[in-house]
C-alpha positions in Angstrom: -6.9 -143.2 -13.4 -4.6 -142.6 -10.3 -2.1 -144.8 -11.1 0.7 -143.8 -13.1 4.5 -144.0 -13.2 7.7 -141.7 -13.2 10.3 -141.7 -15.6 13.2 -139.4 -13.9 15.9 -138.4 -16.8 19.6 -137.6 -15.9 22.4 -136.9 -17.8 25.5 -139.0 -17.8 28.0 -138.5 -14.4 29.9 -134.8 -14.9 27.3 -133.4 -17.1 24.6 -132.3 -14.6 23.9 -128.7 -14.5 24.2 -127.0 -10.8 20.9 -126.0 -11.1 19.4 -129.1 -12.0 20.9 -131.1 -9.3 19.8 -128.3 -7.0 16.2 -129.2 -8.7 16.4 -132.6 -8.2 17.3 -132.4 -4.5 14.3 -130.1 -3.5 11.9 -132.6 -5.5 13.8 -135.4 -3.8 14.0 -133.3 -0.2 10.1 -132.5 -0.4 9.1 -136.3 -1.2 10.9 -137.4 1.4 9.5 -135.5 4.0 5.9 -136.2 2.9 6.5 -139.7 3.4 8.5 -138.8 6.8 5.1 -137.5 8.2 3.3 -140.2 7.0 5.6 -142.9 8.5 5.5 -141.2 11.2 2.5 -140.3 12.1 1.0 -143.9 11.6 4.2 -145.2 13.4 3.0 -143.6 17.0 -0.7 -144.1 16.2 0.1 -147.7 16.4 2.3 -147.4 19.3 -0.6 -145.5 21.0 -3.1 -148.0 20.0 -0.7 -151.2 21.7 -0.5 -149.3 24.8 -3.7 -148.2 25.1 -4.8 -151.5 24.5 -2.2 -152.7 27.1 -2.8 -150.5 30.0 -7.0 -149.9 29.1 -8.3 -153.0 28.0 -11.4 -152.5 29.9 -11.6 -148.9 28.7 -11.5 -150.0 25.0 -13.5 -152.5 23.6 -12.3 -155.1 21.7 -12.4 -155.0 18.0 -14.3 -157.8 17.6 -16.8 -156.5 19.9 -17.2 -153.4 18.4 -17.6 -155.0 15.3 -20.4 -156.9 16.1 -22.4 -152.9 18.0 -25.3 -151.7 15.4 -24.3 -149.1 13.5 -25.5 -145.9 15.9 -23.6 -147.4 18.3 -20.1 -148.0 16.7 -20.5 -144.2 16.1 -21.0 -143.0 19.4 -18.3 -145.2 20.5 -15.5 -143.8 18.5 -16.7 -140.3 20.1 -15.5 -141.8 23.0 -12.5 -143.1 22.1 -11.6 -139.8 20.8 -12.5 -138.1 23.4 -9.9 -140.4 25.3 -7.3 -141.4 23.1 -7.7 -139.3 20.2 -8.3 -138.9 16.5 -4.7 -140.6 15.0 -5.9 -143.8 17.8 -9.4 -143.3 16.6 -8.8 -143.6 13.1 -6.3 -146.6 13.6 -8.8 -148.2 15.8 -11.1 -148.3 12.5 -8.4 -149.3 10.1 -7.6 -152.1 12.1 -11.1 -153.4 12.9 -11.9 -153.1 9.4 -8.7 -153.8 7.5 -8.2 -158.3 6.9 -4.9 -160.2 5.3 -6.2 -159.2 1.5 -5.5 -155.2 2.8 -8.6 -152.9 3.2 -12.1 -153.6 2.4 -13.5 -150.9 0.0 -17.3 -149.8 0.9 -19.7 -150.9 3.8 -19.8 -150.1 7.0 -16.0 -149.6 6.7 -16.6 -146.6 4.5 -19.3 -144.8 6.7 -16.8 -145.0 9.7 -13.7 -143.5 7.5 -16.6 -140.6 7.1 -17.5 -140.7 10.4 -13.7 -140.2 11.5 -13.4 -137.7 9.3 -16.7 -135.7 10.2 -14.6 -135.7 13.9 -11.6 -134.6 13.0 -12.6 -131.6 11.1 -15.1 -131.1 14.3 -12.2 -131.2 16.3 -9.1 -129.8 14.5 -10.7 -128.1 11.9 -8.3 -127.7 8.3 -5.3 -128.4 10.0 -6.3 -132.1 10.7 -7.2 -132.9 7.0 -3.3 -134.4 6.8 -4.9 -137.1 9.6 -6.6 -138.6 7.1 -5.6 -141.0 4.0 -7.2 -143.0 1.3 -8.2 -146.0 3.5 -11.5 -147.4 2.7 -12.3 -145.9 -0.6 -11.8 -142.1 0.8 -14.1 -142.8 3.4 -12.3 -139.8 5.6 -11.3 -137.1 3.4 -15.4 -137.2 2.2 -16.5 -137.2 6.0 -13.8 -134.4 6.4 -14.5 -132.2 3.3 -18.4 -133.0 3.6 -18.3 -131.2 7.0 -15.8 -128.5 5.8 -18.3 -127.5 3.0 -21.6 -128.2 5.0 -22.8 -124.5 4.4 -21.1 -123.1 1.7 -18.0 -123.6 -0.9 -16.2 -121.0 0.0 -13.7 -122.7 1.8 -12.7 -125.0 -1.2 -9.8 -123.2 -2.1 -8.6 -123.2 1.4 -9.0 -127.2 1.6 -7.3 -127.2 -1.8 -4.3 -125.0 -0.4 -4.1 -127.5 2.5 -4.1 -130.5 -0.1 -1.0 -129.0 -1.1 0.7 -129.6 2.2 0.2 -133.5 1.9 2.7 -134.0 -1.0 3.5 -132.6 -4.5 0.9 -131.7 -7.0 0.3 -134.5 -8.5 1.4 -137.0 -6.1 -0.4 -139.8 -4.4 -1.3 -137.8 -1.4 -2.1 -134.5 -3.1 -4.8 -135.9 -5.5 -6.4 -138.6 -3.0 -7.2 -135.2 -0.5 -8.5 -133.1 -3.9 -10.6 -136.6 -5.0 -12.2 -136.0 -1.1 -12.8 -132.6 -2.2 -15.0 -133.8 -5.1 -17.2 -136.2 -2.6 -17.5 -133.2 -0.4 -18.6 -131.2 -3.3 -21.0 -133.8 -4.7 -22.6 -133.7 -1.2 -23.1 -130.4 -0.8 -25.2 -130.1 -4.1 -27.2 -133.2 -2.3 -26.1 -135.5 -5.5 -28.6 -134.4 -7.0 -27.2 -131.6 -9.4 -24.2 -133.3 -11.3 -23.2 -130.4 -13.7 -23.0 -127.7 -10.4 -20.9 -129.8 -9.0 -18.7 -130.6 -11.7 -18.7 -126.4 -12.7 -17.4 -126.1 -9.1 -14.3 -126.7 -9.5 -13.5 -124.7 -12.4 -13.1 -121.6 -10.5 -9.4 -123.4 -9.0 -6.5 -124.0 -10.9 -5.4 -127.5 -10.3 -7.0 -131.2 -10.1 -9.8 -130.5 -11.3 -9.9 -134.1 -13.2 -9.0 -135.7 -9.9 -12.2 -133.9 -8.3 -14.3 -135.0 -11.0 -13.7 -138.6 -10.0 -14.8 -138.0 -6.6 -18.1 -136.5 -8.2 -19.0 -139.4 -10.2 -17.8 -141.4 -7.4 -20.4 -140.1 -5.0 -23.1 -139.7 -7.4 -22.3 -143.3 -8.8 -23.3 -144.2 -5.1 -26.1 -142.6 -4.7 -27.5 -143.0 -8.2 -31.0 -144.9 -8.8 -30.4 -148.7 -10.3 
């Protein structure tokens, strides 16, 4: 259900309004400076990650290695790393572990680090990190992010939703990804347990709410009896 296509109609050359091409060029402006900061951001992550791994290879451990700690373990040890290098390094360091030559694996332990990651980063930059985060390992870090963002209460889901808004376009790729976190983060909340609450919860904002839904079912679909 989030996959869909564009179809952009002009006019023929010498017919275009002013004001649409004025139109056009802030669509076109705004979409390309989304996927600016993107690039971007996971361009010096990487670079990070090589040197770290250049000039700290007996501060890091090896991805192999930390494949193979149990669970609790692989945990604390990306506190550390983030403590050191970071949350961008952190969150590369999982991808790569985690990510083979068929692209990224979906659930497993792979998920429950994305959550873990994303538990961190709103620990340690609070809303302003949630544009850290991207739909790697089945939305692994925007559930970890919003799950800790809506620990107590649900009052700050129009807030998240307003900083959803910052990744891209609503309805872009980016934009309904971080609202489809929302929806994990608000199936958690009500302990999947109470399905119709936590689909009623987002009917009090204005936009998404489909793409929410699907992180609801999504949660409770994982937590559901046989």
């Amino acid at each position: 259900p989030h996959q869909k296509g564009t179809i952009i109609v002009t006019s023929e050359e010498g017919e275009k309004s002013e004001e649409n091409k004025s139109d056009e060029i802030q669509v076109s402006s705004s979409s390309f400076i989304v996927k600016l900061k993107g690039f971007l951001s996971k361009f010096f992550a990487k670079v990070r990650f090589f040197f770290a791994k250049k000039t700290n290879e007996s501060e890091v451990l090896g991805i192999e290695d930390f494949k193979e700690l149990p669970e609790f373990d692989q945990y604390s040890k990306l506190e550390e790393i983030s403590n050191s290098y970071g949350l961008e390094f952190t969150w590369q360091y999982v991808k790569d572990a985690y990510t083979n030559q068929g692209g990224a694996t979906l659930g497993g332990q792979a998920h429950n680090l994305a959550h873990y990651v994303g538990t961190l980063i709103f620990q340690k930059e609070g809303l302003d990190g949630l544009s850290l985060c991207d739909t790697t390992f089945a939305f692994g870090c925007y559930h970890g992010f919003t799950e800790k963002a809506f620990a107590k209460s649900l009052e700050k889901m129009q807030v998240v939703a307003n900083a959803c808004e910052k990744l891209g376009p609503l309805g872009s790729g980016p934009w309904s990804s971080c609202i489809h976190g929302i929806g994990h983060g608000v199936a958690t909340y009500f302990n999947s347990a109470a399905l119709m609450d936590a689909l009623k919860a987002w009917d009090t904002l204005q936009a998404g709410a489909s793409f929410c839904h699907d992180g609801v079912f999504m949660e409770f679909a994982i937590s559901a009896p046989s």
